[in-house]
N, C-alpha and C positions, 0 to 999 in steps of 0.2 A: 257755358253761358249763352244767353237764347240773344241774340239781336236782331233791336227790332227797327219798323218804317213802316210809317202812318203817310197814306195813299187819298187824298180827295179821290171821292165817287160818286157815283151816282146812289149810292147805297146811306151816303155818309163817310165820315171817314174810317177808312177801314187799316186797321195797323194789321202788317204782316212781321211773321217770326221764323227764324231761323230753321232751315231742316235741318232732322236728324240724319242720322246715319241710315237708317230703316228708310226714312222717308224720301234720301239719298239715292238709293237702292231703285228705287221704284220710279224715279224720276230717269236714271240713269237707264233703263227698262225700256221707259216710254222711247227714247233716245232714240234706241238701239232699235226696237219695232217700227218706229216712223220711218227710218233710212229701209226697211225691207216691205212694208205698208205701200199703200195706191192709193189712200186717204187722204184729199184732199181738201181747202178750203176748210169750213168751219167745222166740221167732222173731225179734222187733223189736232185743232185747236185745243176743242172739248174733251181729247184725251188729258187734258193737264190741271184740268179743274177739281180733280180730287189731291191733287199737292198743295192746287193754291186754299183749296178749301182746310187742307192739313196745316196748312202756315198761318192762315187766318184764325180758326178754331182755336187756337192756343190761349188771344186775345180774346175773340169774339167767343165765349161759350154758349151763346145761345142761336148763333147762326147756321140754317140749314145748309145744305148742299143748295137745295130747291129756293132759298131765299139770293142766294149767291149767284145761280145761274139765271136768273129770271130779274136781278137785279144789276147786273155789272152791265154793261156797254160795252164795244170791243175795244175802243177807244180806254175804257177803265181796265177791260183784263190785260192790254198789251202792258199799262204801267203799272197794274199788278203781279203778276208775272216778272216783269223785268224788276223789281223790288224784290220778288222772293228770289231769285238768282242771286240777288248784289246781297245781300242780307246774310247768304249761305255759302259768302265768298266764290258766288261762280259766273259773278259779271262784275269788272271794273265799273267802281262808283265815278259818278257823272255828276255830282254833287253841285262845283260850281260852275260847270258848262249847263247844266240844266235849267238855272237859276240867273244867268249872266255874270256870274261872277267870275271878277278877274282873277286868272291862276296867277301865282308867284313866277316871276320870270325867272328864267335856267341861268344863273351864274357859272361862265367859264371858270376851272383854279388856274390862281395864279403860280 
C-alpha cells in the first residue's frame, strides 16, 4: 500500500508516494556514495532528485524531471524530501509539532 503527502510548492501542490523496495535500494546507494564523495553544497543535493522525482511521478504522471528541477526552491525540496522519508517510514512524522499542535501529554501508570 503506497502512502501518500501532499507538499505546498512552488510548483503547486505536489503529493509524494511511498518508495519501493527498488527505489529503496537506490536511495540507500546514494547514502552510501555521499559518506565516500567530496560533493558538496547543491551538487550533493541534486543527487536525490531522481527519488524524489520517483515518489512524485506515481501522482503526478505528467511531470518532467526538468519541470521538477527548475521548479522546486530549496526551501520546497528540503520539505519534499523530508515527506518522501516520512512517507517510506524512514523519518519520524512531525505532524503535530509541524503544525502547533498540542501532543497528548505522557501519562505516568498507576
Amino acid at each position: 500500500m503506497l502512502k501518500q503527502q501532499t507538499i505546498p510548492t512552488s510548483l503547486g501542490p505536489l503529493t509524494v508516494s511511498s518508495l519501493t523496495l527498488g527505489e529503496l535500494r537506490q536511495l540507500d546507494q546514494l547514502f552510501a556514495s555521499a559518506r565516500a564523495d567530496n560533493t558538496s553544497g547543491i551538487g550533493s543535493l541534486l543527487k536525490y532528485m531522481p527519488i524524489i522525482f520517483a515518489s512524485a511521478r506515481k501522482v503526478h504522471q505528467d511531470l518532467t524531471l526538468d519541470q521538477l528541477e527548475n521548479g522546486l526552491t530549496l526551501d520546497d525540496f528540503n520539505a519534499v524530501f523530508g515527506a518522501v522519508l516520512e512517507v517510506s517510514g524512514l523519518k519520524k512524522s512531525s505532524a503535530g509539532e509541524d503544525r502547533g499542535e498540542e501532543q497528548p501529554a505522557q501519562v505516568a501508570p498507576v
